[in-house]
C-alpha atoms as one frame of an Amber mdcrd trajectory, in Angstrom:
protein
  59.052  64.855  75.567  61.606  62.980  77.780  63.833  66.269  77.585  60.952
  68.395  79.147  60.588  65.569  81.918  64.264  65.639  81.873  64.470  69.083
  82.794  61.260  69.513  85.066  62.927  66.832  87.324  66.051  68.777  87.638
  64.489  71.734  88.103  62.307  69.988  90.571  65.659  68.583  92.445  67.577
  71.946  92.430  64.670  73.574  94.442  64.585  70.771  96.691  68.052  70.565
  97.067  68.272  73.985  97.954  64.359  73.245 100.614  67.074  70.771 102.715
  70.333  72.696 102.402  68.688  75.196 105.381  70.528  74.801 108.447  70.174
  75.406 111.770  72.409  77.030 114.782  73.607  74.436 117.496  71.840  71.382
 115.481  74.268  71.579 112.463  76.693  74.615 113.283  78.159  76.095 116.767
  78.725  79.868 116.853  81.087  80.729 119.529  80.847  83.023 121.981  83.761
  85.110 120.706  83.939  87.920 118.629  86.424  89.765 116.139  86.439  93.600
 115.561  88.091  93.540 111.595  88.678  96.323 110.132  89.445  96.362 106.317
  91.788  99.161 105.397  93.178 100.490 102.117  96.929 101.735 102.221  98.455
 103.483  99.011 100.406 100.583  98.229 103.874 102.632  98.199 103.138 103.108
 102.133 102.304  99.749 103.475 105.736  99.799 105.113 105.270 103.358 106.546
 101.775 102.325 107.905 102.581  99.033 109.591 105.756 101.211 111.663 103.106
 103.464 112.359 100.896 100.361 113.543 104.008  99.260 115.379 104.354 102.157
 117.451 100.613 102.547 118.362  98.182  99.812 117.365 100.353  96.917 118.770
 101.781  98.064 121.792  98.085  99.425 122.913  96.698  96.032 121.932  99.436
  94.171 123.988  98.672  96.270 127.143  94.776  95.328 126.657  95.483  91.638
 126.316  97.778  91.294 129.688  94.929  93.595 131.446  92.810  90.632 129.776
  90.570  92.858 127.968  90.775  90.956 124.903  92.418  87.918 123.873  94.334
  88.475 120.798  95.059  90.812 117.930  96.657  90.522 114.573  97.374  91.907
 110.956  97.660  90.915 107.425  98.464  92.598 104.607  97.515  91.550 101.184
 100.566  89.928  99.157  98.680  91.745  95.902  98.250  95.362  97.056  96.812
  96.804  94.501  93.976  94.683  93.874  90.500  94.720  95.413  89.359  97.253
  97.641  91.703  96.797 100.987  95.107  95.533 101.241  95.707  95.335 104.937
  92.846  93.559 107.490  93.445  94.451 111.186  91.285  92.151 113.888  90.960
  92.449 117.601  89.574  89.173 119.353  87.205  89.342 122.349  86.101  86.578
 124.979  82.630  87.765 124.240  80.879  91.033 122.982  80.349  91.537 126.307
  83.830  92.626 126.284  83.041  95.562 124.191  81.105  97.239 126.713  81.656
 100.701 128.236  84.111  99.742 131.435  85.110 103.212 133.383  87.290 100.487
 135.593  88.805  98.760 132.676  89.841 102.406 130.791  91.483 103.622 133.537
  93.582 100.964 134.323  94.713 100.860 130.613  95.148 104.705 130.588  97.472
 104.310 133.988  99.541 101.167 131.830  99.703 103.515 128.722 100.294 106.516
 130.188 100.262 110.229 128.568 103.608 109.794 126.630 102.789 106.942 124.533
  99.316 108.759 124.273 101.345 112.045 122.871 103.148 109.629 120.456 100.121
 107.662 119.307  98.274 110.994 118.272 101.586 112.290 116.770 101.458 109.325
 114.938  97.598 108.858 113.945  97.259 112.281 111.991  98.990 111.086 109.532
  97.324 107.895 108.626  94.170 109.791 106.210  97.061 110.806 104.226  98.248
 107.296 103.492  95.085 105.224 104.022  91.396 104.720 103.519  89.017 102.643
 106.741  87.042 100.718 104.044  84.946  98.447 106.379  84.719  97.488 110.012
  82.827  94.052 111.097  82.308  92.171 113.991  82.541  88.431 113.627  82.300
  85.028 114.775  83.744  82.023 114.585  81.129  79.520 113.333  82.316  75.489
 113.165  80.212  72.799 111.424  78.957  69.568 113.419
């Protein structure tokens, strides 16, 4: 008998438990304004190196022109020390002031197209064709930071 009151009591505390672990935005957690484009990507593992020059080359320099335009505020990669395991091995992210940012800007392309100008554009999609040989786009999210009170 004291087992079954034993174990309805737990039972009993694990679903309340669980009633006053709900929380709520800007009372127990602040999401911020800014948001991350990441984009999960699976290289062959033998071409990690061959993929980040190619990244080098395209990726990185276009990302630096768009962050001294100030169209976004940072960008960054990292590549899985294990890359065989799980189902991407390199994680690219682009960080925005807001999703605002991410908005169709005629004004803001063309003043990155005059910065980037048609031969790094020749380069870039010399470059990019070869990329489905060597790697797989398995997931693209847009996040936010979130920070508990």
């Amino acid at each position: 008998m004291k087992l079954r009151q034993l174990l309805t009591g737990l039972i009993l505390f694990c679903f309340a438990g669980s009633a006053l672990a709900d929380l709520e935005p800007w009372k127990d957690y602040d999401i911020e304004e800014g948001v991350t484009n990441v984009t999960t990507v699976k290289v062959d593992s033998n071409m990690i190196d061959k993929y980040l020059e190619g990244l080098r080359q395209t990726w990185a320099p276009a990302n630096e022109i768009q962050k001294e335009l100030g169209h976004i505020e940072g960008y960054w990669i990292h590549v899985s020390q294990l890359p065989n395991s799980g189902d991407f091995n390199v994680v690219l992210g682009t960080d925005f002031k807001s999703s605002a940012s991410l908005q169709p800007d005629k004004a803001k392309y063309d003043a990155f197209m005059k910065k980037w100008g048609e031969e790094n554009q020749k380069k870039s999609d010399e470059i990019v064709v070869t990329y489905p040989n060597i790697r797989e786009i398995t997931g693209e999210y847009m996040m936010r930071k979130v920070t508990f009170k």
